[in-house]
C-alpha positions as semicolon CSV with decimal commas, in nm:
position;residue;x (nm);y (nm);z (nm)
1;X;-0,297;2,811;-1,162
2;X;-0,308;3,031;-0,866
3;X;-0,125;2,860;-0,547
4;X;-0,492;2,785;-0,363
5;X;-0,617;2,582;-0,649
6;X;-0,288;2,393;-0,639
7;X;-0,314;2,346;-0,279
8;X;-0,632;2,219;-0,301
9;X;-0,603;1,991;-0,601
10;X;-0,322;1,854;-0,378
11;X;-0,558;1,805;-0,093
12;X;-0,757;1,589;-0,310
13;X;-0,521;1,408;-0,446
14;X;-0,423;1,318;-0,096
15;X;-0,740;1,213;-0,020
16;X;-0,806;0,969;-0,281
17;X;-0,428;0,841;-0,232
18;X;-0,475;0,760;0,128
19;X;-0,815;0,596;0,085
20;X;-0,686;0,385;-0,238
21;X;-0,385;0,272;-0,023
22;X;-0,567;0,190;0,282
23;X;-0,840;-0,019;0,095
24;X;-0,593;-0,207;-0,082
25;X;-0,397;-0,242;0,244
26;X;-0,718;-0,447;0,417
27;X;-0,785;-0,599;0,088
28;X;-0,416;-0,734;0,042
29;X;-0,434;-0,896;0,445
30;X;-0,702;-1,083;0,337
31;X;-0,605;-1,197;0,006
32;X;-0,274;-1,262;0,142
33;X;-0,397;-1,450;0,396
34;X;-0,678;-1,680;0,173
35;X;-0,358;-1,749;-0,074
36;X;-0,116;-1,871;0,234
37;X;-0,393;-2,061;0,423
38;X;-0,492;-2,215;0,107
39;X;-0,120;-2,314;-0,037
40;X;-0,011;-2,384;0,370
41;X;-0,162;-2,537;0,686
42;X;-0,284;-2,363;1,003
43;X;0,069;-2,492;1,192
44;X;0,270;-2,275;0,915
45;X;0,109;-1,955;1,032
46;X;0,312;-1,858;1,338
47;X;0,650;-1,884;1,177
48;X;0,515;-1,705;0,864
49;X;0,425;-1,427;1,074
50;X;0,776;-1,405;1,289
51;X;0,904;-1,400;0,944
52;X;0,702;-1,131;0,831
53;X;0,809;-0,949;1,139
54;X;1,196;-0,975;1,106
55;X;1,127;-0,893;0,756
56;X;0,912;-0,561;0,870
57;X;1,201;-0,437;1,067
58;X;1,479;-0,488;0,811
59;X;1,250;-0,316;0,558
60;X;1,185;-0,026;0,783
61;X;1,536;0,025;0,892
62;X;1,645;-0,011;0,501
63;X;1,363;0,272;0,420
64;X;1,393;0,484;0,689
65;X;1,765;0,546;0,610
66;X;1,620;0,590;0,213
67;X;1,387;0,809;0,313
68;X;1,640;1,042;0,486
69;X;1,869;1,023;0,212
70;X;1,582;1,056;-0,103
71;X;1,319;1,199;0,084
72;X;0,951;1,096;0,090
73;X;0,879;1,303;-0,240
74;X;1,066;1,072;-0,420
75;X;1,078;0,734;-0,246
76;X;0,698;0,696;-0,157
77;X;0,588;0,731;-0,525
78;X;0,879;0,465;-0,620
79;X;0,749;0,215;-0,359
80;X;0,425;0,230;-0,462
81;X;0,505;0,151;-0,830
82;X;0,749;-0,111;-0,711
83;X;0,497;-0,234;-0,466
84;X;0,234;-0,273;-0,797
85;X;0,513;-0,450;-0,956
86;X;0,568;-0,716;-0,678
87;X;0,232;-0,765;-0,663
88;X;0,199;-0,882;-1,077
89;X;0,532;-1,049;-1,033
90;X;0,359;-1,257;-0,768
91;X;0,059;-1,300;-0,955
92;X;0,291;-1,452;-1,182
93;X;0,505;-1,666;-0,935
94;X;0,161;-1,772;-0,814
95;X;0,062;-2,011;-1,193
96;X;0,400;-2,119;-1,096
97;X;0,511;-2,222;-0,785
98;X;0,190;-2,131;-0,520
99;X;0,413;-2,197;-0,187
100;X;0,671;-1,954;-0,296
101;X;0,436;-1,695;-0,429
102;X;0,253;-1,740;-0,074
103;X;0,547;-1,665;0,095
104;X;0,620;-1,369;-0,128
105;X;0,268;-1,239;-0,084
106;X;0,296;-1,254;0,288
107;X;0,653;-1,109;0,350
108;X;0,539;-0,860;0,092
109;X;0,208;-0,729;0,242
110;X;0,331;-0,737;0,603
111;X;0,649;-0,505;0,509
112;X;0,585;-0,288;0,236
113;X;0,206;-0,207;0,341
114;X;0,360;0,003;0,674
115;X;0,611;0,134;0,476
116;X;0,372;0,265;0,229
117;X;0,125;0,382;0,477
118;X;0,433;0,586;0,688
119;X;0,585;0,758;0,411
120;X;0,242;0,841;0,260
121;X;0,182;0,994;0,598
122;X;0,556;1,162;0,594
123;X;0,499;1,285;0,242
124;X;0,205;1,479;0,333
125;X;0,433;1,640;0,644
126;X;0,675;1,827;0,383
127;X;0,417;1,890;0,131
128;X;0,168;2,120;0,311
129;X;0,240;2,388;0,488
130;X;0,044;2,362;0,895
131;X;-0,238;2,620;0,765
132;X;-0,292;2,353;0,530
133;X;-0,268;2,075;0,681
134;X;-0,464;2,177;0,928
135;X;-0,772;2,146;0,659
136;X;-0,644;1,887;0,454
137;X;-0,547;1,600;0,699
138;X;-0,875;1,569;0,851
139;X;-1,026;1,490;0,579
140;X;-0,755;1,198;0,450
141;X;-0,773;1,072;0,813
142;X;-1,145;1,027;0,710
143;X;-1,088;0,946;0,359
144;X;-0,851;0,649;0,503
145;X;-1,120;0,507;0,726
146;X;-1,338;0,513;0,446
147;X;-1,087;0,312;0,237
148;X;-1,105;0,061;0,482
149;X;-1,438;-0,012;0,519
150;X;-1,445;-0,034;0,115
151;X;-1,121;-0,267;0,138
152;X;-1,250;-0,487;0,383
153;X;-1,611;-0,472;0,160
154;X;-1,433;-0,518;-0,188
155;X;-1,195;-0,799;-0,088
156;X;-1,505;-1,022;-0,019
157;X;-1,637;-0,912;-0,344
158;X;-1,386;-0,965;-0,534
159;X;-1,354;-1,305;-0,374
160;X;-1,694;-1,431;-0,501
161;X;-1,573;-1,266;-0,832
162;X;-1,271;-1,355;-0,928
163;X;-0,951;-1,623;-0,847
164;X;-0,793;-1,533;-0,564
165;X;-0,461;-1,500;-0,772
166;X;-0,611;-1,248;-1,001
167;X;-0,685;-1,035;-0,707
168;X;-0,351;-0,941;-0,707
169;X;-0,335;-0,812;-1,018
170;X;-0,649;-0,566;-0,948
171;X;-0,406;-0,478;-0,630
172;X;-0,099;-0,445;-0,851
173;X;-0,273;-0,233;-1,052
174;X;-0,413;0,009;-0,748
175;X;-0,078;0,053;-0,571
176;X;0,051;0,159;-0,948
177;X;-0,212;0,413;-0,962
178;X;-0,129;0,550;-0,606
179;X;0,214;0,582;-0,686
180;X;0,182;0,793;-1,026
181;X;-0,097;1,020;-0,780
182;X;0,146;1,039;-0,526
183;X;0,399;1,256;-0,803
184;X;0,176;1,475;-0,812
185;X;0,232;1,506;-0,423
186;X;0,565;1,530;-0,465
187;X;0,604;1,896;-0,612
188;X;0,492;2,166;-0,361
C-alpha cells in the first residue's frame, strides 16, 4: 500500500472516529442525564455536577500524566475500550442498584467524555504530518459537528425505542468500536 493510500485511509478513519465519539458524547449527556433525573430529584443535581467536576480534574490530571508517559497512540484506543466497558458494567449496575449506577453514569460521562475527545484530538497531532493535517482535520472538525447533530437526533430516538438502560449498551458498544478504529490511528 503506497504511503498516500495509507494516509488517506487514515484520514477516514479519523473521520468516522471523531463523528462516532462526538455523537455518542451528546447521546451519553442525555441518557445520563434521563437515568439520574429519573433515579434522583431536581435538588440532587448541583452536587452531582460539583462531583462530576472534582472528578473531571482528577481524571485529567491522572491522564494527562498517562498520556505523557504512554502516549496518545496507545492510551486513547485503551480508554475508549475501557470507556465501552464502563458503560456495559453500568448497564449492569443499573438492573441492580439504579442510584449507584446513576452516579456511575454521571461521574463517568462528565470525565471520561473530555478525556476521550482531547486525546482523540492529541492522537491525530502525532499521527499526521502538517501537509496532512492540513486536509484531513477540516474535514473531522466537520465530521464531529455532524456527529452531533446525529447524537443529539439518535438519543431521542433511541429513547422512544428502547429502555433507557439499554441505551447504554448501544453506547458501550460505540465507544468499543471507536477504540479498535482508533488502532488503526495509532501506527503512522
Amino acid at each position: 500500500m503506497t504511503e498516500s493510500r495509507r494516509e488517506n485511509d487514515a484520514g477516514w478513519v479519523a473521520i468516522l472516529v471523531a463523528f462516532t465519539m462526538i455523537a455518542v458524547h451528546i447521546a451519553a449527556k442525555a441518557n445520563r442525564d434521563a437515568i439520574f433525573l429519573s433515579t434522583f430529584t431536581i435538588t440532587d443535581l448541583p452536587r452531582m455536577v460539583i462531583g462530576a467536576a472534582m472528578t473531571s480534574i482528577g481524571a485529567v490530571l491522572l491522564t494527562s500524566k498517562a498520556m505523557v508517559r504512554w502516549g496518545p497512540h496507545r492510551l486513547v484506543p485503551l480508554a475508549f475500550g475501557a470507556s465501552g466497558v464502563i458503560y456495559v458494567g453500568v448497564w449492569g449496575l443499573f438492573r441492580v442498584t439504579p442510584q449507584i449506577a446513576a452516579i456511575w453514569l454521571y461521574l463517568h460521562v462528565t470525565a471520561f467524555g473530555v478525556i476521550l475527545i482531547s486525546g482523540f484530538w492529541s492522537l491525530l497531532n502525532e499521527r499526521f504530518d502538517p501537509h496532512t493535517a492540513k486536509r484531513v482535520v477540516g474535514r473531522v472538525v466537520a465530521a464531529s459537528t455532524l456527529g452531533g447533530l446525529i447524537g443529539g437526533i439518535g438519543a431521542e430516538r433511541f429513547a422512544a425505542w428502547l429502555d433507557v438502560d439499554k441505551i447504554l449498551l448501544v453506547l458501550g458498544g460505540l465507544h468499543l468500536t471507536c477504540g479498535l478504529l482508533a488502532r488503526k490511528l495509532s501506527v503512522p
